[in-house]
C-alpha positions in Angstrom: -26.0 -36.7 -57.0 -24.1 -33.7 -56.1 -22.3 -32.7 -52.9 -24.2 -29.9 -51.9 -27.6 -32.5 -51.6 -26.3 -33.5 -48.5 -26.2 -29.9 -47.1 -29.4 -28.5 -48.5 -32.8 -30.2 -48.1 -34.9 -29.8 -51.2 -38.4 -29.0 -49.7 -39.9 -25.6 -49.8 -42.7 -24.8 -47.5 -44.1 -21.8 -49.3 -45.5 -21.1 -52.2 -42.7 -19.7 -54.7 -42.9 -18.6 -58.3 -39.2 -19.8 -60.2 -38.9 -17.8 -63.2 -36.3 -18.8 -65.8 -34.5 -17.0 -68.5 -31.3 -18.5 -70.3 -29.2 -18.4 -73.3 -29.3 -20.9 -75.7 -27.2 -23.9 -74.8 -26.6 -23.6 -71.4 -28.9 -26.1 -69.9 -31.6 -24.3 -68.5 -34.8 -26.7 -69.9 -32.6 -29.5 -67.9 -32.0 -27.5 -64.9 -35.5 -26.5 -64.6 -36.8 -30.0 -65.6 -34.8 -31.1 -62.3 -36.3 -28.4 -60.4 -39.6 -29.4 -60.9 -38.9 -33.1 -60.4 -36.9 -32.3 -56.8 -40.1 -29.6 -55.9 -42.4 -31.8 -57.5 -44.2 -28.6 -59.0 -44.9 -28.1 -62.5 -43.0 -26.4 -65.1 -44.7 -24.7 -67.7 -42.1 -23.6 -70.9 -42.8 -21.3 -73.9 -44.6 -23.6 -75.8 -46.6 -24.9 -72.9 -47.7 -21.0 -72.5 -48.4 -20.6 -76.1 -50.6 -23.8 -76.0 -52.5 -22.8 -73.1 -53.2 -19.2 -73.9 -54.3 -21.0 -77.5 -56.6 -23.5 -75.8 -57.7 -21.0 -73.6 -59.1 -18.7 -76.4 -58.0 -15.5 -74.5 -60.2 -12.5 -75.4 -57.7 -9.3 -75.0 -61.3 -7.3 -74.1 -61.2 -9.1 -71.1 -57.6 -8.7 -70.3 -58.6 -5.6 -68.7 -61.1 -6.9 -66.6 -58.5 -9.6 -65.1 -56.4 -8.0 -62.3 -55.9 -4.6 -63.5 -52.8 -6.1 -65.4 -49.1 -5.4 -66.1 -48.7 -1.5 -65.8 -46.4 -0.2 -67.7 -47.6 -2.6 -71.0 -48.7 -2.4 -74.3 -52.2 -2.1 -72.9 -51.7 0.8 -70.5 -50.5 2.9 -73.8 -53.9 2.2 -75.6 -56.1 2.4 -72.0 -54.3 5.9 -71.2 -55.6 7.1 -74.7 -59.1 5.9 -74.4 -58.5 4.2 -77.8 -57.9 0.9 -76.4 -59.6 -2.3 -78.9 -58.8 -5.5 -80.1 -58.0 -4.4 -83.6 -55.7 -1.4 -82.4 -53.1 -4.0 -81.1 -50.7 -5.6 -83.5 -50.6 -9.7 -83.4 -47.3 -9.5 -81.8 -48.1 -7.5 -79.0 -51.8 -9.1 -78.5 -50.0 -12.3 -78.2 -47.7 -11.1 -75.6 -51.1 -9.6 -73.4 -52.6 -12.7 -73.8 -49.6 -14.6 -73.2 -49.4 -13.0 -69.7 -52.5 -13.4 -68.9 -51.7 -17.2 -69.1 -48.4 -16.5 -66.8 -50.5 -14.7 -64.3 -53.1 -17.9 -64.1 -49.9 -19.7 -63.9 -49.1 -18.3 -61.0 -52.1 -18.1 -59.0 -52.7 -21.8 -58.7 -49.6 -22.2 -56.5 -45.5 -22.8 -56.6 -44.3 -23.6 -60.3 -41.3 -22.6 -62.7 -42.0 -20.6 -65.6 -39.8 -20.1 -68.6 -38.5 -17.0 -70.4 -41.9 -15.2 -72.0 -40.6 -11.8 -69.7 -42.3 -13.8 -66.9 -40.0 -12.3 -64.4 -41.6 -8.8 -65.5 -44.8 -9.9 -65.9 -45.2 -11.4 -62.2 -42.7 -7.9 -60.7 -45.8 -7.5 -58.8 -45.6 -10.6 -57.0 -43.7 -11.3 -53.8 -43.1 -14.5 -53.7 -41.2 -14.9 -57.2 -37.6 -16.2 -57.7 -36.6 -15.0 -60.8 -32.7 -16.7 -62.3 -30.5 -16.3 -65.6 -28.6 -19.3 -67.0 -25.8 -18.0 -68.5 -22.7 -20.1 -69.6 -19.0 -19.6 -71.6 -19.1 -20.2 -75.0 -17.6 -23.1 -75.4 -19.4 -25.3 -73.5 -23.1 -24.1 -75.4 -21.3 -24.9 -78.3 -20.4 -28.1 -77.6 -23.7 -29.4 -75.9 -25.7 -28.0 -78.7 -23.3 -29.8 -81.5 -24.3 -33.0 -79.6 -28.0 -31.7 -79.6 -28.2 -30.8 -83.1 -25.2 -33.0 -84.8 -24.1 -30.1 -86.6 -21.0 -28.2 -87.0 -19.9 -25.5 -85.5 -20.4 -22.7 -88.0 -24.5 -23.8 -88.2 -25.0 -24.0 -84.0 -22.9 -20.7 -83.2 -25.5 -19.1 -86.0 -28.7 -20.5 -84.4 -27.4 -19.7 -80.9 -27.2 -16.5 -81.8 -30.2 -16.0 -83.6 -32.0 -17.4 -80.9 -30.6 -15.0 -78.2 -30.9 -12.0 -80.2 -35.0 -13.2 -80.8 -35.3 -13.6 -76.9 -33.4 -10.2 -76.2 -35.1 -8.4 -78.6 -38.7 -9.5 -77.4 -37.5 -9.0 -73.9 -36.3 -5.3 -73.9 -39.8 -4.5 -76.3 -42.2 -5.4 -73.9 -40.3 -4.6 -70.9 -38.0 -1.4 -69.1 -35.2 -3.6 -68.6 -32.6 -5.8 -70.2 -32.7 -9.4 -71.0 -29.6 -11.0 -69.2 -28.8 -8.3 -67.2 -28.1 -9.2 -63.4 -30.2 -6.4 -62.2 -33.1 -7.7 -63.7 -32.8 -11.4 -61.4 -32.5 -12.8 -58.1 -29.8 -14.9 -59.3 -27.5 -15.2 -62.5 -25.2 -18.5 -62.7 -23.2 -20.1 -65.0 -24.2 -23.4 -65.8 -20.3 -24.1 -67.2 -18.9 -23.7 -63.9 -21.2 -26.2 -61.7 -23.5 -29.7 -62.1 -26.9 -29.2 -62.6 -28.0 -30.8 -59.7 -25.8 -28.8 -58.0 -27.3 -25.6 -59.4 -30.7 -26.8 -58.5 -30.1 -27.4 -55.2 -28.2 -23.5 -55.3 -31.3 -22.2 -56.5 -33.8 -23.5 -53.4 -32.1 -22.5 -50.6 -31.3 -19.4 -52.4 -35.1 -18.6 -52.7 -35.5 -19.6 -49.1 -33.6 -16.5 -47.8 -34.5 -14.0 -50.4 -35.8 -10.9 -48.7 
């Protein structure tokens, strides 16, 4: 348990969105795992998202028809030309649309985290989001993800990267902003420099006083 639970009470008595984004290696599944187990509210990763919007057989013709959806998108290209269909889109960026969509059911049913997926940008709309960047030194993603992966050095400082440049890239595609930049977030920490339950509790009463 870490020092600042006895100076912040965990509760939160409205509904809040927690959107996630992080680097490889830093933590961030953990951190938001303990999120949701303090909140008790669900946490919904990428995979989980992917899942859903596949079990959910998303149509993108209805997309349009859901809550006059993410401005600035894909879509809006296509709708401002009148040449909007389901075959115009390419698989990546129908996946993304319907991918959202699942975000945006997400976060109707009441306080949750959410995990990378540009949900931040996807929800902008929404008030009650609390959107955070896990960043942390080198060093210490290395080292947790050699213990992760039992591999050496030269193999996990590839995959880290590779990783991050995937989540970058698909980041500033579908969105006007820049993946990891502090701009883009309510809150950008360095898992390195602080215990994660520590940084939990940082991140509730931080969304308590947003404005």
């Amino acid at each position: 348990m870490g020092f600042l639970d006895e100076i912040f009470k965990p509760s939160i008595t409205k509904k809040v969105i927690f959107t996630i984004d992080r680097e490889h290696g830093t933590g961030g599944y953990e951190i938001a795992k303990k999120l949701s187990s303090k909140l008790n509210i669900p946490l919904y990763d990428e995979e989980l998202i992917e899942l859903k919007t596949l079990e959910g057989k998303v149509d993108l013709g209805e997309i349009s028809k859901d809550d006059s959806f993410l401005q600035g998108t894909i879509y809006d290209l296509y709708r401002e030309n009148y040449s909007y269909s389901q075959e115009d889109i390419s698989n990546v960026d129908g996946a993304f649309l319907a991918n959202s969509k699942t975000i945006r059911d997400f976060a109707k049913k009441g306080s949750c985290i959410i995990m990378g997926k540009c949900s931040n940008y996807v929800l902008r709309e929404y008030k009650n989001t609390f959107n955070i960047f896990i960043t942390a030194d080198e060093k210490f993603k290395i080292d947790r993800l050699m213990d992760f992966y039992d591999a050496d050095e030269e193999k996990i400082n590839s995959k880290m990267r590779k990783k991050d440049v995937r989540r970058k890239n698909h980041y500033n595609r579908f969105t006007d902003g820049e993946w990891g930049s502090a701009k883009e977030y309510d809150m950008t920490i360095n898992s390195a420099k602080y215990d994660f339950d520590d940084i939990v509790n940082l991140i509730i009463e931080a969304s308590k006083i947003k404005k």
